[in-house]
C-alpha positions in Angstrom: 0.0 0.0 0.0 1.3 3.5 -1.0 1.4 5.7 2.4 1.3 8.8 3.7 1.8 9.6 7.6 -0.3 12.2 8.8 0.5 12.2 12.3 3.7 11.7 14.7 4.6 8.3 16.5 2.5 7.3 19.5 3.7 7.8 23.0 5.3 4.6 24.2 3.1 1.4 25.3 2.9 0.8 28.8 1.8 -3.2 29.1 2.3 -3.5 32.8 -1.9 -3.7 33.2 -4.0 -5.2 30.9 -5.3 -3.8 27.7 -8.9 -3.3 29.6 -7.0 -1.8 33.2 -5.5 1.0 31.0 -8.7 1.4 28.6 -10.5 2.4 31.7 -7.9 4.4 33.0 -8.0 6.8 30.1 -11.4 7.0 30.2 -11.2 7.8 33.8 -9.0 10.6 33.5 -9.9 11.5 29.9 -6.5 10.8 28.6 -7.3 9.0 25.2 -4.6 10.2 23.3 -1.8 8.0 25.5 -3.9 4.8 25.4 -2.1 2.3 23.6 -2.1 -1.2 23.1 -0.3 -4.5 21.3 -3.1 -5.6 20.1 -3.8 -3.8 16.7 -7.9 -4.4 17.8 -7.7 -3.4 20.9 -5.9 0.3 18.7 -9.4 0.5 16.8 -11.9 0.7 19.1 -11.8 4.0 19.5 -11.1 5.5 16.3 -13.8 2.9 14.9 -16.7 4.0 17.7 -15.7 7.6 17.1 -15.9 7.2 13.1 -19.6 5.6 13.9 -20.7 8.7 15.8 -20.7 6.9 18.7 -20.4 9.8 21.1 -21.5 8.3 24.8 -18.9 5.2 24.6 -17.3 5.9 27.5 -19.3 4.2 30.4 -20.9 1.6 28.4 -17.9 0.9 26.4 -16.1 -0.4 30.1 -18.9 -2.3 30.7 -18.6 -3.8 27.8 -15.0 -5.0 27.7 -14.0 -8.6 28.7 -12.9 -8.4 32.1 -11.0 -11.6 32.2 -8.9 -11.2 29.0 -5.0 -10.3 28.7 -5.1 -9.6 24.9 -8.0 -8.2 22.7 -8.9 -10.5 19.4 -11.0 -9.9 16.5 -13.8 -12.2 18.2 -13.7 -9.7 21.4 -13.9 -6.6 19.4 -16.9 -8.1 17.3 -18.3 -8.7 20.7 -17.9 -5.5 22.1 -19.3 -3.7 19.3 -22.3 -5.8 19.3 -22.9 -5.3 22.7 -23.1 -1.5 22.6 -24.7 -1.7 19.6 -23.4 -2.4 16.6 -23.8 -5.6 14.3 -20.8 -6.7 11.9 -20.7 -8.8 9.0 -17.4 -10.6 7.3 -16.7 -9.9 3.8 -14.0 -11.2 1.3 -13.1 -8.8 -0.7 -10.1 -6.6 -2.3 -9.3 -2.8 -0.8 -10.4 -1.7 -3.9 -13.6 -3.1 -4.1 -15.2 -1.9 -0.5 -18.0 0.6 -2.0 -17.5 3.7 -0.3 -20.9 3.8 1.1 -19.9 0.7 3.3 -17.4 3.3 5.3 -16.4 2.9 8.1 -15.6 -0.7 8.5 -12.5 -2.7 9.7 -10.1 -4.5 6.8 -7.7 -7.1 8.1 -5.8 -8.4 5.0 -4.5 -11.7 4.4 -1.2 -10.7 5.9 -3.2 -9.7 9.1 -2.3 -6.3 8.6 -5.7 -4.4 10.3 -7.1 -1.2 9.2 -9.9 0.7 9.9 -11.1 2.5 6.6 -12.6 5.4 7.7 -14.0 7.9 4.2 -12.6 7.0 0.9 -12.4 10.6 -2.1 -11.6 9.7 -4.8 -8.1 7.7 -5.3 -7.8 8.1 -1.6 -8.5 6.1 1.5 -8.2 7.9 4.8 -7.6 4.7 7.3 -6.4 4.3 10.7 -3.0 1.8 11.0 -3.9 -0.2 14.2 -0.5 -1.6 13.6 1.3 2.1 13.7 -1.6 3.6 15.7 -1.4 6.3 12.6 -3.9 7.9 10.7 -3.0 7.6 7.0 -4.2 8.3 3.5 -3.5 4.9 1.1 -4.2 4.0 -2.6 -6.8 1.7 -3.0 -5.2 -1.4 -4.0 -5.8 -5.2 -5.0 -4.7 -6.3 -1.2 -7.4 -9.1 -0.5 -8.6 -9.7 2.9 -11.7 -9.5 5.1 -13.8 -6.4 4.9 -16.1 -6.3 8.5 -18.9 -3.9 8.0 -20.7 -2.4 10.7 -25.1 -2.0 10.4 -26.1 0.2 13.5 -28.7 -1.5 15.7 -29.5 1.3 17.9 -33.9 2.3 18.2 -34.0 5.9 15.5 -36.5 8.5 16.3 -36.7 7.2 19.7 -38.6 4.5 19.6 -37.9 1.4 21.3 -38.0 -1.7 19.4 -38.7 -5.3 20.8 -38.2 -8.0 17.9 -38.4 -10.7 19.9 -41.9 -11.6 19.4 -42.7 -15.5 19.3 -39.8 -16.2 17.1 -36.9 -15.5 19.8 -35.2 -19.0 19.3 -36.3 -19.7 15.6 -34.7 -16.5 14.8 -31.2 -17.8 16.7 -31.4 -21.0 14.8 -31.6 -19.4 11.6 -28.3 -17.9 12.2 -26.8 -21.2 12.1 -29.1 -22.7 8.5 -25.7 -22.9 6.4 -24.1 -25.2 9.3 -27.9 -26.8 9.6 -27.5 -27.5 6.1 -24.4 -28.8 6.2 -25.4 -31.2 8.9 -28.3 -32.3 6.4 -26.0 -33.3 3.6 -22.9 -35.2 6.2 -26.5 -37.1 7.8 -27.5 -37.6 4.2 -24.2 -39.2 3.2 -24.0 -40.9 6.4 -27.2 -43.0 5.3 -26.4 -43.7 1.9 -22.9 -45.1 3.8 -25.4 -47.6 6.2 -27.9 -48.6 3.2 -24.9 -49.5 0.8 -23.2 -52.2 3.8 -26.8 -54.6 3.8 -26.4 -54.2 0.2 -22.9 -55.4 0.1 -24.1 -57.9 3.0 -26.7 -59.5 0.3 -24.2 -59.4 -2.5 -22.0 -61.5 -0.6 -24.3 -64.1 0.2 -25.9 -64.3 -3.1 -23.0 -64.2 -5.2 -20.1 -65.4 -3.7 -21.0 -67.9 -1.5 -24.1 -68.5 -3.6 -21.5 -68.8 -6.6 -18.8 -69.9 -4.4 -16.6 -67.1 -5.7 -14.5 -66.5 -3.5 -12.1 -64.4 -6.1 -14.5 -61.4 -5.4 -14.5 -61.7 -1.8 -10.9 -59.7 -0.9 -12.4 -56.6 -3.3 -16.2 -56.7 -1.4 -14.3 -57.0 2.0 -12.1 -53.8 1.0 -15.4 -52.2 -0.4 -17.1 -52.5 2.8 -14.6 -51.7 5.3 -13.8 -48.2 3.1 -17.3 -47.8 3.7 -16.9 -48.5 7.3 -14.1 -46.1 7.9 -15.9 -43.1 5.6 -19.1 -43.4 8.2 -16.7 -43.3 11.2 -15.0 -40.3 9.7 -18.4 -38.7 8.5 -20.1 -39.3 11.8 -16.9 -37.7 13.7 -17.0 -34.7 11.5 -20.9 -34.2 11.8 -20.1 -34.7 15.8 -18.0 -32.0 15.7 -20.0 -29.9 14.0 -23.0 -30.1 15.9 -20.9 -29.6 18.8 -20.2 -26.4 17.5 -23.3 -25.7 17.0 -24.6 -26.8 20.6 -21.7 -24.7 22.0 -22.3 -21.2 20.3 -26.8 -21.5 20.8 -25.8 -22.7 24.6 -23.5 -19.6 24.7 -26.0 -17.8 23.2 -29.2 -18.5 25.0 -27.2 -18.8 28.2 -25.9 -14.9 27.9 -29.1 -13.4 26.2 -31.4 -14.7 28.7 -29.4 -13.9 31.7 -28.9 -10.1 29.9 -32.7 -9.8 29.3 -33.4 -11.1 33.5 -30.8 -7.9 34.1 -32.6 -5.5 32.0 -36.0 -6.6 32.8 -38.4 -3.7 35.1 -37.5 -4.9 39.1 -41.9 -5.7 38.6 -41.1 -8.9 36.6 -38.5 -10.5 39.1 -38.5 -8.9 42.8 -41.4 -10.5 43.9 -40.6 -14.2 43.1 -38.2 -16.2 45.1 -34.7 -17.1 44.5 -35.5 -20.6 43.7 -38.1 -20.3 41.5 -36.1 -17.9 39.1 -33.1 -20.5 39.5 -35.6 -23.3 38.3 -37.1 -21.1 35.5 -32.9 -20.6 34.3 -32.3 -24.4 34.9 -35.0 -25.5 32.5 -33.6 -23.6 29.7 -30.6 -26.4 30.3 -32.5 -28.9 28.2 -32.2 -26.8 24.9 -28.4 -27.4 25.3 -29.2 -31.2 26.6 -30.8 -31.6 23.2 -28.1 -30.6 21.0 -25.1 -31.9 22.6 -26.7 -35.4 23.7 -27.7 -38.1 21.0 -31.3 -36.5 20.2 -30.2 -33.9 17.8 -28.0 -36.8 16.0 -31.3 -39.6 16.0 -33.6 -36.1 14.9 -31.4 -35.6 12.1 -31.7 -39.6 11.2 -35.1 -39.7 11.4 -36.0 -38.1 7.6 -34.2 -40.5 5.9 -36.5 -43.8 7.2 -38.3 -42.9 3.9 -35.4 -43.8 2.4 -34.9 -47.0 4.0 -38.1 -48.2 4.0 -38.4 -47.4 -0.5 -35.4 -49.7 -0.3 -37.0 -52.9 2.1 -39.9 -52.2 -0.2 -37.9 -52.5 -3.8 -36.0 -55.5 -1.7 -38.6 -57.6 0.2 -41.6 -56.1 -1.7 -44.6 -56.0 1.0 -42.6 -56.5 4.1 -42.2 -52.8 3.6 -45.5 -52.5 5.7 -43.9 -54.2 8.8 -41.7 -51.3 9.4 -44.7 -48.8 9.0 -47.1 -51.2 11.0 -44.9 -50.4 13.8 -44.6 -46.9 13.5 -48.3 -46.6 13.4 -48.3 -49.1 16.5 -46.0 -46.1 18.5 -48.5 -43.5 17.5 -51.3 -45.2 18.5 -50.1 -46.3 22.1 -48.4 -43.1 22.5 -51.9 -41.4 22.3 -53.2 -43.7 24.8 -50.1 -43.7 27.3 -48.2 -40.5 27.1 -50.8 -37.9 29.0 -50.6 -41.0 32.4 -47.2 -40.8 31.8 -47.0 -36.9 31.6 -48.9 -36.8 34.4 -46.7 -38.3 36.5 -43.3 -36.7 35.2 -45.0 -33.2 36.3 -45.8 -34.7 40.0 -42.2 -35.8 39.9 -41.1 -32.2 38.9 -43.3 -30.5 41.2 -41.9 -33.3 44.1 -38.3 -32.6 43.2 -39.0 -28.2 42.9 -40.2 -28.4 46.4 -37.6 -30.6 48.1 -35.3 -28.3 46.0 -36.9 -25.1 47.9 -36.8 -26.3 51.5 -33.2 -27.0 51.1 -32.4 -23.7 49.9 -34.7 -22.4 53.0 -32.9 -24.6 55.4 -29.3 -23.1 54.0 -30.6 -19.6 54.1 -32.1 -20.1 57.7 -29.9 -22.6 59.2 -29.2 -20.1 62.2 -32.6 -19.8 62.7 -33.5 -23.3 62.6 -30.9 -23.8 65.7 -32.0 -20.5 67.1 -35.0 -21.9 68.4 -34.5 -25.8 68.1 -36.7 -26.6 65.4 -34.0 -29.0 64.5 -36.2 -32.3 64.6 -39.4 -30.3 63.5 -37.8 -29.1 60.2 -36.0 -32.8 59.7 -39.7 -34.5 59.8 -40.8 -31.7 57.6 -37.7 -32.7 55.2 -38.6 -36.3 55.7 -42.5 -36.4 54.3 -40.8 -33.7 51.8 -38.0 -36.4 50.5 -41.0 -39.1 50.7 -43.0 -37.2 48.4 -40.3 -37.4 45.9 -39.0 -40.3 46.5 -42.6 -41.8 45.2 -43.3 -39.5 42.6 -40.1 -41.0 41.1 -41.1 -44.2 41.7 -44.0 -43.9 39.8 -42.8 -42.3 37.1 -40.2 -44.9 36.7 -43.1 -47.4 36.5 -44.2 -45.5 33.9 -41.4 -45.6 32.0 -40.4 -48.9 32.1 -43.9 -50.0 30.5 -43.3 -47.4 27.6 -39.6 -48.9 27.3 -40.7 -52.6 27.9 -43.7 -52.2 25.1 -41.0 -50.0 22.8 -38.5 -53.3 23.0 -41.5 -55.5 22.6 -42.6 -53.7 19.4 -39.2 -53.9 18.1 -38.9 -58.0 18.9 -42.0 -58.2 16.6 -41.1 -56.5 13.8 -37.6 -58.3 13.8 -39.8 -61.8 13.9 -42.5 -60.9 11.7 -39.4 -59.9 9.6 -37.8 -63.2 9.9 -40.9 -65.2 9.8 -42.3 -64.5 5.9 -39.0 -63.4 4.9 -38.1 -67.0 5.5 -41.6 -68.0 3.7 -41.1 -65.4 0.8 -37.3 -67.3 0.4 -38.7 -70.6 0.5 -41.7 -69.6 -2.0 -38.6 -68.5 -4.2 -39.7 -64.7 -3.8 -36.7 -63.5 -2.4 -32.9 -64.3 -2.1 -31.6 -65.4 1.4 -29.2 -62.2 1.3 -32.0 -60.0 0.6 -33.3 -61.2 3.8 -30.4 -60.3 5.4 -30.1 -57.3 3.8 -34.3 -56.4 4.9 -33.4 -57.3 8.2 -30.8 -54.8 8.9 -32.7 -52.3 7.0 -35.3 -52.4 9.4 -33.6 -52.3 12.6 -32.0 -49.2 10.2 -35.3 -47.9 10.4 -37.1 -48.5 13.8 -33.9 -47.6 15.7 -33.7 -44.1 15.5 -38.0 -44.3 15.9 -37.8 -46.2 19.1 -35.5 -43.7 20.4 -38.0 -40.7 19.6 -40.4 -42.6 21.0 -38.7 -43.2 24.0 -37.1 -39.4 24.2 -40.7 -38.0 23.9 -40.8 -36.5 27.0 -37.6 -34.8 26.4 -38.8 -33.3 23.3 -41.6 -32.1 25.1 -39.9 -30.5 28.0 -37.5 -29.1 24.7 -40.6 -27.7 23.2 -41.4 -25.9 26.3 -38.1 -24.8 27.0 -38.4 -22.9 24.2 -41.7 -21.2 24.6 -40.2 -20.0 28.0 -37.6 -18.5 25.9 -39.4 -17.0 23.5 -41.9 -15.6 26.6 -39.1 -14.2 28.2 -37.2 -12.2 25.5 -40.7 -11.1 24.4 -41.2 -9.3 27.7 -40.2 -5.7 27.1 -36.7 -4.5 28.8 -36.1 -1.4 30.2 -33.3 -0.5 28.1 -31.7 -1.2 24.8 -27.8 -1.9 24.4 -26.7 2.1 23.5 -30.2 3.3 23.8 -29.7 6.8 25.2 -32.2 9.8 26.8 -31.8 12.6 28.7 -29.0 13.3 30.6 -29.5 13.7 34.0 -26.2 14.6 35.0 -27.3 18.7 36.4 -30.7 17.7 38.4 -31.1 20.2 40.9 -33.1 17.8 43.0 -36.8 18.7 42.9 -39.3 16.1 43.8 -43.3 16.3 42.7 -45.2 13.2 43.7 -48.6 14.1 42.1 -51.5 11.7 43.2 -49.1 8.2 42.6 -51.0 5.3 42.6 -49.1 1.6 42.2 -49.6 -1.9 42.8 -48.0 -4.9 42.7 -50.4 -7.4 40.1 -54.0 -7.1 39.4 -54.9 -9.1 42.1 -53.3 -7.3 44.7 -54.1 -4.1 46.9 -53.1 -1.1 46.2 -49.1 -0.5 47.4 -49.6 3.1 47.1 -52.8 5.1 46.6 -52.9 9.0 45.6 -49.8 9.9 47.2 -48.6 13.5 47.1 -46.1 15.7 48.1 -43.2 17.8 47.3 -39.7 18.2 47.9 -38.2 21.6 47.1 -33.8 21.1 45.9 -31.5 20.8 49.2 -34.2 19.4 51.3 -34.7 16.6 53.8 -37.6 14.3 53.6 -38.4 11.6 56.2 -41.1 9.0 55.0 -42.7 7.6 57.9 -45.4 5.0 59.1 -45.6 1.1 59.7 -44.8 -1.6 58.3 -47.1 -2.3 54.9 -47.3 1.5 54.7 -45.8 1.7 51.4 -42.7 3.3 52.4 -40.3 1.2 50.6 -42.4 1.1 47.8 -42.3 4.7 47.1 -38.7 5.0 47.6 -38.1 2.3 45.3 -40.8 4.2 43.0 -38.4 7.5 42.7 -35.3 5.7 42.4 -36.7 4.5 39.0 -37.3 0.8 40.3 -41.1 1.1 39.5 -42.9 3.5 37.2 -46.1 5.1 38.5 -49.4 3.5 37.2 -51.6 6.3 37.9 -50.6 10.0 38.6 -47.5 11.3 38.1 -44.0 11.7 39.3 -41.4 14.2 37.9 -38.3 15.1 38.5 -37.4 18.8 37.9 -40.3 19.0 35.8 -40.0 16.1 34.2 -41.8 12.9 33.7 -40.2 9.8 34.7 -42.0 7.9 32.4 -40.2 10.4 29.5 -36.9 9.1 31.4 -34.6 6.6 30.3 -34.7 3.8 33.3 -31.2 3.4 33.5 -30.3 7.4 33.2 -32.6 7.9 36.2 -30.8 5.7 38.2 -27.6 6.7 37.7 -29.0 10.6 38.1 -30.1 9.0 42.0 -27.6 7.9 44.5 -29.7 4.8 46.3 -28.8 2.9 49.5 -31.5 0.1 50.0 -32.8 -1.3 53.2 -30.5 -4.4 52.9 -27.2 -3.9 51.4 -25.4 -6.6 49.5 -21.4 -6.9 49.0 -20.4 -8.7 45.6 -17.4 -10.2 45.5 -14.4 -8.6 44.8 -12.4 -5.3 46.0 -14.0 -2.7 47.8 -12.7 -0.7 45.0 -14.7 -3.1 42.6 -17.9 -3.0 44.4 -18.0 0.8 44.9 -17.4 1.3 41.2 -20.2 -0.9 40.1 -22.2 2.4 40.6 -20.2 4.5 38.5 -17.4 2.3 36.3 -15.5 5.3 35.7 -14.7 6.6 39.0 -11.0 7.4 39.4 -9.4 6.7 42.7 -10.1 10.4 44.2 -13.4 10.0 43.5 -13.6 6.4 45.6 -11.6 8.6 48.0 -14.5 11.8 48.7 -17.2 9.3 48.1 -16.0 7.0 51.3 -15.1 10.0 53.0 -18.6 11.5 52.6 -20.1 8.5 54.1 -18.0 8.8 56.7 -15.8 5.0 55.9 -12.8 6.3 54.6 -10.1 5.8 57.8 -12.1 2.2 58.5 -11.1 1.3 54.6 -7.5 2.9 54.7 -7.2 1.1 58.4 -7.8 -2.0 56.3 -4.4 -4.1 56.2 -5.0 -3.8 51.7 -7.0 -0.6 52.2 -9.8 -0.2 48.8 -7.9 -3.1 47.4 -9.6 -5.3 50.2 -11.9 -8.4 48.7 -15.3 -8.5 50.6 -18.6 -10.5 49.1 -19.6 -13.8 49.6 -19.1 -14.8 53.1 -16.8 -12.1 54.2 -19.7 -9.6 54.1 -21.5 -11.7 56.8 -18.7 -10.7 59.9 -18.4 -7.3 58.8 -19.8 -5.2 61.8 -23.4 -3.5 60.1 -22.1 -0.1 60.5 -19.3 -0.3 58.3 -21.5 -2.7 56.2 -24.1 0.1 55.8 -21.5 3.1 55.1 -20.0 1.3 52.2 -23.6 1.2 51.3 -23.6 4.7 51.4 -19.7 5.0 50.3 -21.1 2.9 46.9 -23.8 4.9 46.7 -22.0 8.5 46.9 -19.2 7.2 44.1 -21.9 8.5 41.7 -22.2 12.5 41.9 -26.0 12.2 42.2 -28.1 15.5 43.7 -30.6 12.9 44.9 -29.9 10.6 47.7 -32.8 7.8 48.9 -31.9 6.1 52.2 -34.5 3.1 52.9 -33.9 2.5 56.8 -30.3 3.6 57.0 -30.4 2.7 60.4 -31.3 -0.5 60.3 -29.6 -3.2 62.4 -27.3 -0.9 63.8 -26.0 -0.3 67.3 -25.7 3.1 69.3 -22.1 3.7 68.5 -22.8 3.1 64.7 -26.3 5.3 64.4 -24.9 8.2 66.2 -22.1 8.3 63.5 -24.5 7.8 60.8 -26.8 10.6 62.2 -23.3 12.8 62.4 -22.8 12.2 58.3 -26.5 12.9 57.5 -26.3 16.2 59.4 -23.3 17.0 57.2 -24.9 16.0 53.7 -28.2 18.1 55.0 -28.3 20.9 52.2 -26.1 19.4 50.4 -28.1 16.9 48.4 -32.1 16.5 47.9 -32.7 13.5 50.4 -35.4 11.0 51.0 -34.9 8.8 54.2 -37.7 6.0 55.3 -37.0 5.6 58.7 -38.9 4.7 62.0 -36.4 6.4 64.2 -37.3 9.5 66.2 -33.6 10.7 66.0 -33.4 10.3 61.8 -36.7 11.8 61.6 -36.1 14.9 63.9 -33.2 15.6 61.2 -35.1 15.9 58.3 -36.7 19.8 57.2 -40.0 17.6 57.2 -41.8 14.3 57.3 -44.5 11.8 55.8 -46.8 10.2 57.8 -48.1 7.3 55.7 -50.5 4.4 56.6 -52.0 1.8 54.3 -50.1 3.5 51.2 -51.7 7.0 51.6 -50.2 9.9 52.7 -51.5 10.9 56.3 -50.1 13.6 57.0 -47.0 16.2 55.7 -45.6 18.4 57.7 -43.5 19.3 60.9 -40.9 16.4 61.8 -42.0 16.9 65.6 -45.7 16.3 65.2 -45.2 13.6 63.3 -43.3 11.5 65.7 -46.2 12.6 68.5 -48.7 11.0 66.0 -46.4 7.7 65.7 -46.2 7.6 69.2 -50.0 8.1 69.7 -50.7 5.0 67.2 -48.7 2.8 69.3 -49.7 3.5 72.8 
């Protein structure tokens, strides 16, 4: 390629952290211009988002990147584009064949040289050198390679778009129709393979030993076993294939579905328990059963029985009907005996779900269950729990060893019925004793893969609603597209209007809230008060974007949530919930899963305006300390609690919502966390549910609600008196 540099050499690569550790350091401290890398693809992401008018890359472009990888490849930029919104598509071509309206795209040549071809005028290509990390103009050329173009993906206009539909997973297997095809053809030549080894089998019986030729025998021999050794290679090669294929839709369904859980309103998912949202992800397990066990092989098989049955039919004439005779025979028993059967699978499942729940409630409340000696109580629960399930198996194992034992028994008559007037039809002089042979092994050819449908009915069916779970769940609208953008909230002031809100939690159900209303002016301190069932958490979780109002409305300085971008709103809102939850990894890590680009000063004022900063620097490995998991458990709740607030504070939000701040703490710790909210008084617009006469006497006002209206707004004071009225 002819050259010409346009800019000086890059500053010097620094590979001491990994390509994604300095990424996010530049972004952090806006210092693009020194971010370097070995990698040529890890070079072009920027130039290629900036080239695609991607202007808001910075936040979602961290959470994008792999967190676990060294080195960026093609495959992990492909990724990363796709997650933030951008589809590619591989193209063989030459440089000078890439239509200009296909700018900008990435060209990686057959010498692996990569480019990013950025505007083409004329006889020149601007392009960025992810090799040199310089822009440069070049001559469009005959270089071959692979052109990658880029289709945007992102909602226009601002609508939202939702193409799920029905057709989730019929829509992910037609990605894959060229390798389905392929799969066709290697099953098609695998069966021509099996019917041409009975046919060799009868040639050998009628004429060589017929003949007693045994000249012919070495070359029939050497026939067959070639034969033999192109089905093992053939059936290896369609194995691998379709293991392929099972990998990338397990990836796929596995990652998609787990994204759209993330991204779906809190509605869908808070309200139903841990295990039942584990069982609804462990079903989904059976698509990938299906594919990488034998039942996706035997499905492809079954198609050609047509094949083998026109053969037994130009063979044995009308012993063709045996083979069908029994096919209509599994029909017709199947009818009769698969709804007992299913019957008593679903008992099993329901068995197996609840012994499944009341261990996972014993594990969460073991201390509770020696707290107060219900030890042998909850065993004999457990007990007539396990006997439950222990004969819902049993019975279901009855079941299926009368659909196997009738299955084999089906299969014993067709192979004697088979042997029986073949032998007549040889004796009558109808048929050859090693078309016999032959008809035999064509019709075990033939009710083999049958029987094992037959018997794998169940699986298909809990396949068939695997998949309409799937295609039920990424129908289910998400609260935000991959790059889908609204208003910035980054310069709220921090007025609250809360106009007549009305919200519940299913159709069923009571009202959670019911015409609430009030106001809080920018600055101000709002304690939210009542008892428990009030609504109170409800209505925090409500302005924190968790919920969207179904009748009244709610705005923010004037504007409408509903007009909001969920995940802007959040991010505009610093949020400490009632119960706080480490994840594991650094302090550091878990304070920046509110804002990824915090720099290390801003972890710094965040934990000191929570008032945690000496306790984390006291720390023997300071922010770089790992909590999560168990850890979490022997923190003392105080400190717990402020890195709530510490996580919280890491994004610069005017709006702070506190749900029971003060919950499960001891004197020491409350009088410190009363100490910090005096200081962030004025400072931010806060909301604090709390039952404590010492929060409450620290806010500029309070709420008295009860039964999810608002009782009373007003004076701090005279709202504790009415608490304290209720209660006496």
């Amino acid at each position: 390629m002819n050259v010409t540099q346009i800019n000086p050499p890059p500053i010097a690569k620094n590979p001491a952290l990994p390509f994604s550790e300095r990424l996010a350091e530049a972004l952090r401290n806006d210092k693009l211009d020194e971010f370097h890398d070995d990698s040529p693809y890890a070079s072009c992401i920027i130039p290629l988002l900036k080239e695609l008018g991607w202007h808001n890359y910075a936040r979602e472009l961290l959470e994008a990147l792999p967190h676990f990888a060294d080195r960026l490849e093609l495959v992990d930029l492909r990724n990363i584009l796709v997650t933030i919104g951008y589809d590619s598509t591989p193209k063989k071509t030459q440089l000078k064949d890439i239509k200009p309206e296909l700018y900008p795209c990435l060209f990686v040549t057959d010498k692996d040289e990569v480019h990013v071809l950025l505007s083409r005028e004329n006889h020149n290509i601007s392009s960025f050198n992810a090799q040199t990390e310089q822009y440069e103009t070049i001559r469009p050329t005959n270089a071959s390679g692979t052109a990658y173009v880029f289709t945007d993906t992102h909602p226009s206009h601002g609508m939202s778009i939702n193409d799920a539909g029905d057709s989730w997973f019929y829509k992910l297997i037609h990605r894959f129709k060229h390798l389905i095809i392929h799969l066709l053809a290697m099953t098609c030549l695998i069966n021509f393979v099996a019917l041409t080894v009975p046919l060799f089998v009868m040639v050998i019986y009628d004429k060589v030993i017929g003949a007693k030729s045994a000249e012919t025998l070495p070359y029939l021999i050497t026939g067959v076993a070639m034969l033999l050794v192109a089905d093992l290679i053939l059936r290896y090669l369609r194995a691998q294939l379709l293991g392929t294929i099972a990998g990338r839709i397990d990836y796929l369904i596995g990652t998609e579905t787990f994204r759209q859980l993330l991204f779906l309103p809190p509605v869908f998912t808070e309200r139903s328990t841990v295990a039942s949202q584990l069982s609804r992800l462990k079903q989904f397990d059976s698509v990938r059963d299906f594919f990488t066990g034998p039942n996706a092989a035997m499905t492809l098989e079954i198609p050609f029985a047509v094949l083998f049955i026109s053969v037994i039919a130009i063979l044995a004439g009308w012993l063709a009907i045996i083979p069908v005779a029994v096919i209509f025979a599994y029909i017709i028993f199947g009818t009769f005996w698969f709804p007992h059967t299913n019957s008593t699978v679903m008992q099993s499942g329901i068995a197996k779900t609840n012994k499944q729940r009341m261990l996972m409630q014993s594990m969460d409340g073991r201390k509770e269950i020696k707290a107060i000696g219900g030890e042998s109580v909850w065993w004999e629960r457990f007990r007539e729990t396990s006997g439950d399930s222990v004969m819902a198996s049993y019975k279901t194992f009855i079941a299926s060893s009368i659909l196997n034992s009738v299955s084999q028994s089906l299969m014993t008559m067709a192979g004697a019925a088979t042997v029986g007037f073949g032998t007549l039809m040889v004796i009558n002089g109808d048929m050859t004793i090693g078309a016999l042979i032959a008809t035999m092994a064509l019709v075990w050819r033939v009710l083999s893969p049958l029987q094992g449908a037959f018997l794998s009915f169940f699986k298909f069916q809990q396949l068939r609603k695997s998949i309409a779970q799937i295609n039920q769940l990424m129908r289910l609208k998400v609260e935000q597209h991959s790059g889908q953008s609204s208003l910035l909230l980054s310069q709220l002031k921090g007025q609250i209007n809360v106009d007549r809100v009305s919200f519940r939690y299913g159709p069923e159900e009571d009202p959670a809230l019911l015409g609430v209303s009030f106001e809080v002016k920018p600055g101000e301190m709002i304690a939210i008060c009542g008892d428990t069932g009030a609504g109170k958490s409800t209505l925090v979780k409500l302005i924190a974007g968790m919920y969207r109002p179904q009748a009244g409305s709610f705005s923010i300085d004037d504007l409408d949530i509903r007009q909001l971008n969920a995940m802007d709103l959040r991010r505009a809102i610093s949020y400490v919930p009632q119960v706080t939850h480490m994840f594991h990894g650094t302090i550091a890590q878990n304070m920046r899963l509110n804002n990824i680009l915090a720099t290390d000063d801003d972890l710094h004022r965040a934990a000191e305006e929570a008032g945690v900063l000496d306790d984390i620097l006291s720390l023997p490995e300071g922010f770089n300390t790992r909590i999560g998991d168990n850890t979490s458990d022997h923190m003392p709740p105080g400190f717990s609690r402020a890195l709530s607030m510490a996580r919280a504070f890491v994004n610069p939000a005017q709006i702070l919502l506190l749900d029971e701040p003060g919950a499960s703490l001891d004197d020491e710790s409350d009088q410190r966390l009363i100490k910090q909210l005096k200081k962030l008084k004025g400072k931010h617009t806060i909301i604090m549910v709390s039952h404590r006469p010492s929060h409450i006497r620290i806010a500029d006002k309070a709420v008295l609600m009860e039964q999810g209206m608002v009782k009373f707004t007003g004076d701090a004071d005279t709202v504790i008196n009415m608490m304290l009225e209720n209660i006496s």
